[in-house]
N, C-alpha and C positions, 0 to 999 in steps of 0.2 A: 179365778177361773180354774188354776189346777187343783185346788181343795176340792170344789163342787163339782169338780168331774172326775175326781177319784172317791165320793162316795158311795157307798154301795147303795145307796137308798136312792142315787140319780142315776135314771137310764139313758135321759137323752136331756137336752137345754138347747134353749134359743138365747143368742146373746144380744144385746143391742148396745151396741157401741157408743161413748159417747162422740159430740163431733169432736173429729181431731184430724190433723194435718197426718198425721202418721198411719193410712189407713194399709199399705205395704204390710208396716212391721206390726200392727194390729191383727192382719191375715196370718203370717207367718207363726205368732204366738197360737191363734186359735188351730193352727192346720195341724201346728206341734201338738197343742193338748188333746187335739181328737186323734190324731195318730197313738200318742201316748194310751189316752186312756180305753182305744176301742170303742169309745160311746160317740152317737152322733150328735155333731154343735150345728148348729145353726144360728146364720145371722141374719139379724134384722137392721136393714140400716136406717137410721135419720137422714132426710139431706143433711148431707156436711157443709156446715154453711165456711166459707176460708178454703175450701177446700177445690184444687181444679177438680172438672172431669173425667182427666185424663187419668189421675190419681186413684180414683175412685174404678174408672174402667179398667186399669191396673190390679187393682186391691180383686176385683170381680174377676177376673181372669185366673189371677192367680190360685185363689178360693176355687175356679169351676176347674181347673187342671187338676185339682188334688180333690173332687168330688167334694169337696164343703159346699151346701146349699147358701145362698144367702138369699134374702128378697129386700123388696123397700119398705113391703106394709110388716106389720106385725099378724094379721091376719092371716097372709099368705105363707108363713114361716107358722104359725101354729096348725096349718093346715095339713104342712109339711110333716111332722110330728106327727098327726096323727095319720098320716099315710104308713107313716114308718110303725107306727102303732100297729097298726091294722094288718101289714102286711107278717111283722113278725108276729102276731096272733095265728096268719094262715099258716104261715112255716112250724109256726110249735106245732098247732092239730097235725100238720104232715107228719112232723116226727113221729108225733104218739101214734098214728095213725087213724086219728079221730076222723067222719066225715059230715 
C-alpha cells in the first residue's frame, strides 16, 4: 500500500481488504498511508466473514473520524473517485480561471 500510494503516477486508490479479524489495525495502516501520502484511499469492504460487527462498526468509525471513505460495494467506492475526480477538475478551472 505505501509503494502505490507514494507513486507519482497514482492520485488516488480504492483498497479492498482482504477478510481479516484485524480490521482496527487494517484502518489505522490505511489512515497512516493517506495521511502520509496526501492522496485519497478508499475502502471497499467484503463481508468479513469471522469477523464481529462490532469490529467492523469500530474499523468504520474509526476510518469516518479521520475522513477515510469506505463502502461495502466496489461500485460505490469507484463512484467515490470519481466524485473526487470531478470535483478537483472544478477546483483546477477555478485556479486557472477557466469558466
Amino acid at each position: 500500500l505505501n509503494i502505490i500510494a507514494h507513486d507519482p503516477n497514482v492520485d488516488s486508490m480504492i483498497v479492498s481488504p482482504p477478510l481479516s479479524r484485524h480490521l482496527i489495525k487494517l484502518s489505522k495502516v490505511v489512515a497512516s498511508v493517506s495521511e502520509e501520502c496526501g492522496k485519497p484511499i478508499i475502502i471497499s469492504w467484503s463481508m468479513p466473514y469471522g469477523v464481529g460487527i462490532k469490529e467492523l462498526n469500530d474499523a468504520r468509525k474509526f476510518l469516518g473520524e479521520r475522513l477515510i471513505p469506505n463502502y461495502f460495494l466496489p461500485e460505490k467506492a469507484a463512484k467515490a473517485i470519481a466524485a473526487l475526480l470531478t470535483q478537483a477538475q472544478i477546483e483546477n478551472k477555478k485556479t486557472k480561471g477557466i469558466q
